[in-house]
Kinemage of the C-alpha trace (Angstrom):
@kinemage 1
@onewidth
@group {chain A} dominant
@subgroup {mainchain}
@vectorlist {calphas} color= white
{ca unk a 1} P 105.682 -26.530 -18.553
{ca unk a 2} L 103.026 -25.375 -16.156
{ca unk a 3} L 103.564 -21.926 -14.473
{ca unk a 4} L 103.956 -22.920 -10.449
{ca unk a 5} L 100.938 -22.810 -8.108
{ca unk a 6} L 100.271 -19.620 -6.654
{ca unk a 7} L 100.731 -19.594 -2.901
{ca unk a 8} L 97.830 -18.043 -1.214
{ca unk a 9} L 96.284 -17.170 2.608
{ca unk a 10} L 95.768 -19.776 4.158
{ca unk a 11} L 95.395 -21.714 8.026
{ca unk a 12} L 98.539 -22.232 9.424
{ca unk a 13} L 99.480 -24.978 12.105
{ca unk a 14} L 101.410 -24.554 14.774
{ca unk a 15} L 102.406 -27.079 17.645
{ca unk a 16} L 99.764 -26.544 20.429
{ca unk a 17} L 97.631 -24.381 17.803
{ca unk a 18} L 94.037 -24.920 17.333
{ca unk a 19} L 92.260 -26.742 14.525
{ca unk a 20} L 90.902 -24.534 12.379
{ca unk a 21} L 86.771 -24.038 12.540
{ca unk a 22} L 85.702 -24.730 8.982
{ca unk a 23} L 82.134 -24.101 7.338
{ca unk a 24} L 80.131 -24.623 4.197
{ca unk a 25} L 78.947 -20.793 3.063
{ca unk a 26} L 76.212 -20.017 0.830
{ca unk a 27} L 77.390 -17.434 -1.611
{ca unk a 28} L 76.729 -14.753 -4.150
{ca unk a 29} L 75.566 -16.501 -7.298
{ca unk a 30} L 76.616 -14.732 -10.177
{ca unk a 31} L 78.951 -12.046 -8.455
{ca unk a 32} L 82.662 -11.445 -8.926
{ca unk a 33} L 84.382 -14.740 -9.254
{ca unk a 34} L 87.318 -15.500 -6.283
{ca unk a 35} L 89.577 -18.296 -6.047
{ca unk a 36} L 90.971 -20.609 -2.665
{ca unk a 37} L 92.786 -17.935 -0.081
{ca unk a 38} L 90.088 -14.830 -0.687
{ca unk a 39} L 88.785 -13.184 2.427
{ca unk a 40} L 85.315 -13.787 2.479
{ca unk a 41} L 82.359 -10.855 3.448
{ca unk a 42} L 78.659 -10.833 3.612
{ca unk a 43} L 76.431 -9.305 1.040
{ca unk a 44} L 73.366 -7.090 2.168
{ca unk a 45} L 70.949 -10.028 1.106
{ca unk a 46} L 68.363 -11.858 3.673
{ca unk a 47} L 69.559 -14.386 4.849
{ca unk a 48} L 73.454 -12.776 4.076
{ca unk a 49} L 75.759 -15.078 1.385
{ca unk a 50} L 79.569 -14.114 1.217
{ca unk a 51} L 81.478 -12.565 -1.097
{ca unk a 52} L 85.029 -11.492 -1.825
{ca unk a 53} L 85.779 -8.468 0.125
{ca unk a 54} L 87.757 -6.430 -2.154
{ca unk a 55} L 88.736 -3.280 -0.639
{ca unk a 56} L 92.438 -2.975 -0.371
{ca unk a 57} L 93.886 -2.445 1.527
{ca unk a 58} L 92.135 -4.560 4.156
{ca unk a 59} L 92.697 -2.001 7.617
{ca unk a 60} L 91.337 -2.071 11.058
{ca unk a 61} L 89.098 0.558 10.835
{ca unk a 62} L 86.858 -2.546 8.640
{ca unk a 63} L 85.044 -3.167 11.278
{ca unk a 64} L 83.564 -6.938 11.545
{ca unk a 65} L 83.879 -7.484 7.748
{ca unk a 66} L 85.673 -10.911 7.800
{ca unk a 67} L 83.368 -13.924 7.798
{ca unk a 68} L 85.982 -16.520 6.704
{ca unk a 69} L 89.196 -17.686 4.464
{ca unk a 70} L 88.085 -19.298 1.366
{ca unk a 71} L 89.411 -23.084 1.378
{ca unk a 72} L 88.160 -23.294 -2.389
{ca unk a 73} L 87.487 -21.303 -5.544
{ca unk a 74} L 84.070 -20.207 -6.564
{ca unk a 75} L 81.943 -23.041 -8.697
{ca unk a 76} L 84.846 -25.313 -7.766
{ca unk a 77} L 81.989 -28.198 -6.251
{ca unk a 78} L 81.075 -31.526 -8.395
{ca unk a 79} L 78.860 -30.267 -10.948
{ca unk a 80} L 80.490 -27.238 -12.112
{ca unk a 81} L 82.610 -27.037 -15.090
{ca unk a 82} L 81.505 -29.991 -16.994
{ca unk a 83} L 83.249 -30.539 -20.585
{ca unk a 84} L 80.200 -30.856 -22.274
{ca unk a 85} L 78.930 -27.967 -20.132
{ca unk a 86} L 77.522 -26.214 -23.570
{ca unk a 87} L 75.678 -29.513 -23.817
{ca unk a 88} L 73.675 -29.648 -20.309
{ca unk a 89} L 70.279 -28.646 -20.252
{ca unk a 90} L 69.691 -28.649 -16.621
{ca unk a 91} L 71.807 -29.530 -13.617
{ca unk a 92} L 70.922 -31.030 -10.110
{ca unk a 93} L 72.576 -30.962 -7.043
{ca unk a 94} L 75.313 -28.297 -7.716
{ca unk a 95} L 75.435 -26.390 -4.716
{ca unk a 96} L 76.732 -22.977 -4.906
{ca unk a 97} L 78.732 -22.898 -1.376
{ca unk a 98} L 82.268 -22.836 -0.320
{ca unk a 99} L 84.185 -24.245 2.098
{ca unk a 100} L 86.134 -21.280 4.863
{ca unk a 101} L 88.157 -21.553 7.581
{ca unk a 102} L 86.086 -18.996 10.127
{ca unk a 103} L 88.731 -16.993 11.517
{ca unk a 104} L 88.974 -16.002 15.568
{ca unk a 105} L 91.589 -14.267 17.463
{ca unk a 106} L 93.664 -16.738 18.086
{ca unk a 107} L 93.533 -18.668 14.535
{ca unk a 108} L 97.059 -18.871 12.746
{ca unk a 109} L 97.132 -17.915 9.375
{ca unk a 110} L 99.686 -18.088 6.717
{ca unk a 111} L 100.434 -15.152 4.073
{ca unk a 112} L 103.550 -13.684 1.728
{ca unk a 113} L 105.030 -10.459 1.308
{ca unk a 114} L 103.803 -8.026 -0.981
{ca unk a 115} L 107.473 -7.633 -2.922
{ca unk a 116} L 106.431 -4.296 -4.044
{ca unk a 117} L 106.726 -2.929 -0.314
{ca unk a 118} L 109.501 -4.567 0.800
{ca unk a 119} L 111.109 -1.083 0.404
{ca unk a 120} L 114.347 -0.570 2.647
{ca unk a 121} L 113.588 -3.754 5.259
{ca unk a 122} L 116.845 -5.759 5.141
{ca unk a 123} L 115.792 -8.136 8.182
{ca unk a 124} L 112.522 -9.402 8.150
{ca unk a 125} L 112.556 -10.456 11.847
{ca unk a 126} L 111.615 -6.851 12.752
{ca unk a 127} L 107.989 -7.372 11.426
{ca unk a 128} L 107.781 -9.731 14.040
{ca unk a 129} L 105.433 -8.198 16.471
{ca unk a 130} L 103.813 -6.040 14.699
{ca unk a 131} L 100.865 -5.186 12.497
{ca unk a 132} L 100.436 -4.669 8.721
{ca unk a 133} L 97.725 -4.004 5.982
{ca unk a 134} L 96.858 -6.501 3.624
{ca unk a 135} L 96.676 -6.114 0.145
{ca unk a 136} L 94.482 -7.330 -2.673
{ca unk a 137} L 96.859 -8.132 -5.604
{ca unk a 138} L 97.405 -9.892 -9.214
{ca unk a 139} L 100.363 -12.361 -8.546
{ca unk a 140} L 100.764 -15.350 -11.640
{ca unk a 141} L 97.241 -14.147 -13.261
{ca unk a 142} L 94.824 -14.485 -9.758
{ca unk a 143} L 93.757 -11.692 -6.989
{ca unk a 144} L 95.790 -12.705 -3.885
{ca unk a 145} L 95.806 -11.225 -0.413
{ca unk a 146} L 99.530 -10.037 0.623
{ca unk a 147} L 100.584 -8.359 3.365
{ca unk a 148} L 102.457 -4.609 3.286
{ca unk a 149} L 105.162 -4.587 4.775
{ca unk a 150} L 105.275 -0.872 4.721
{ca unk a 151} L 108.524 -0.165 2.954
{ca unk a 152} L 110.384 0.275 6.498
{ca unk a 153} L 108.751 -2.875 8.215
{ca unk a 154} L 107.321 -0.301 11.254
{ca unk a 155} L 103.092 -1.243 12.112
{ca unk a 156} L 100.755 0.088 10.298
{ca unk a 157} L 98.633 2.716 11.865
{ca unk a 158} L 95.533 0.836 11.136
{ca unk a 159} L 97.064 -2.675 10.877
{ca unk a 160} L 94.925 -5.633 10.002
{ca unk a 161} L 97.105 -8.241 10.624
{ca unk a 162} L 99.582 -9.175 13.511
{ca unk a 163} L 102.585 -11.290 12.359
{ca unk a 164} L 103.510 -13.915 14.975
{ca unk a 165} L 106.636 -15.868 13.112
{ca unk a 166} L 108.837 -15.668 9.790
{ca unk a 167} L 108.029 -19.207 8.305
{ca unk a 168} L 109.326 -19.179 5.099
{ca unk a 169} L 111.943 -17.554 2.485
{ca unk a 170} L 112.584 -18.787 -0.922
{ca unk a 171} L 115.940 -18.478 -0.477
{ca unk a 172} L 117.532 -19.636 2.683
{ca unk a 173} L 120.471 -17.300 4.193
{ca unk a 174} L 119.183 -14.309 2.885
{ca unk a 175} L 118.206 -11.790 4.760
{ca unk a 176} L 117.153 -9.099 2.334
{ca unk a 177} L 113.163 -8.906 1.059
{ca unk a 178} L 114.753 -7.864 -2.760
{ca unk a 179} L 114.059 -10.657 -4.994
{ca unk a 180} L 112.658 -12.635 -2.660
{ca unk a 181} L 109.423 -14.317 -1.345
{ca unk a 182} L 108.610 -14.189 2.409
{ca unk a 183} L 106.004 -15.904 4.074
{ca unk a 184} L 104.673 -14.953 8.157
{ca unk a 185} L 102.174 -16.648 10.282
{ca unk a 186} L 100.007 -14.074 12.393
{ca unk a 187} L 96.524 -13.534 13.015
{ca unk a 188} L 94.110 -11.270 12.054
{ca unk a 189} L 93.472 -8.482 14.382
{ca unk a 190} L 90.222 -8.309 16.506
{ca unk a 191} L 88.467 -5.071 14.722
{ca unk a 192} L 88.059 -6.597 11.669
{ca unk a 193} L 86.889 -10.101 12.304
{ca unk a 194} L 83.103 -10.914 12.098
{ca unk a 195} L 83.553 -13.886 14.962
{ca unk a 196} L 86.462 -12.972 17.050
{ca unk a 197} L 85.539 -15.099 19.936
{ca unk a 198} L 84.298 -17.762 17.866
């Protein structure tokens, strides 16, 4: 049997929310691989192509680094990963860009708990309100973004990421992080987006 899908960051919806802005991103060919749900930066190059930002944890004090959400893996677009790749002598069309969601100020987004900061929180509606780090780790074999919920749930002095609503908890009733997965809706805060007022 197939291990389950891992749950990444992603756009949330919300009634009266906005649709998410999405674009098609040139980026780094041959760099560090990501997968669907990686926050995206720009490279020093001219014209700039993204890449994974992959400094965790991901605070305020990163000014402007966050271009956009990744909506798709790297080499993930019709060309790639043929299975008589070993075979191909040349390809055409294969474009090396990814679809993102470009995040704003007001743009929902959805993320889980990093379990391994869940610490002494025993109800999760206090981290509604306030502001958290993100974190860049290995969960079922693949680099996902979590947030930190700081052992205690209290903001982060440098938080990158405003929690709005508790959305989801793998198991209903309980209202204890231990054991559990938790999922919030928030935004990202100001500081560290690239296009906040886009």
């Amino acid at each position: 049997m197939s291990s389950p899908r891992t749950r990444v960051l992603a756009p949330a919806q919300m009634t009266g929310g906005a649709v998410p802005y999405v674009q098609t991103l040139a980026y780094v060919t041959g760099g560090d691989d990501f997968i669907e749900g990686s926050i995206l930066s720009a490279d020093a190059s001219d014209p700039p192509a993204v890449e994974e930002y992959s400094t965790t944890p991901l605070v305020d004090t990163a000014t402007g680094v966050v271009i956009g959400v990744a909506l798709q893996a790297k080499d993930s677009n019709p060309g790639f990963e043929l299975g008589h790749n070993s075979d191909v002598i040349a390809s055409t069309g294969i474009s090396s860009s990814v679809s993102a969601v470009i995040p704003n100020r007001n743009m929902l987004l959805s993320i889980s708990i990093d379990p391994a900061t869940d610490g002494s929180v025993t109800d999760y509606q206090v981290l509604v309100g306030r502001v958290f780090n993100l974190n860049l780790n290995t969960v079922r074999g693949s680099d996902v973004w979590q947030l930190d919920a700081n052992t205690t749930g209290a903001s982060a002095a440098n938080g990158a990421f405003h929690v709005e609503k508790v959305i989801d908890i793998m198991e209903p009733g309980n209202t204890s992080f231990a054991g559990h997965e938790i999922w919030v809706v928030g935004t990202l805060v100001p500081a560290v987006l690239a296009y906040p007022d886009a």
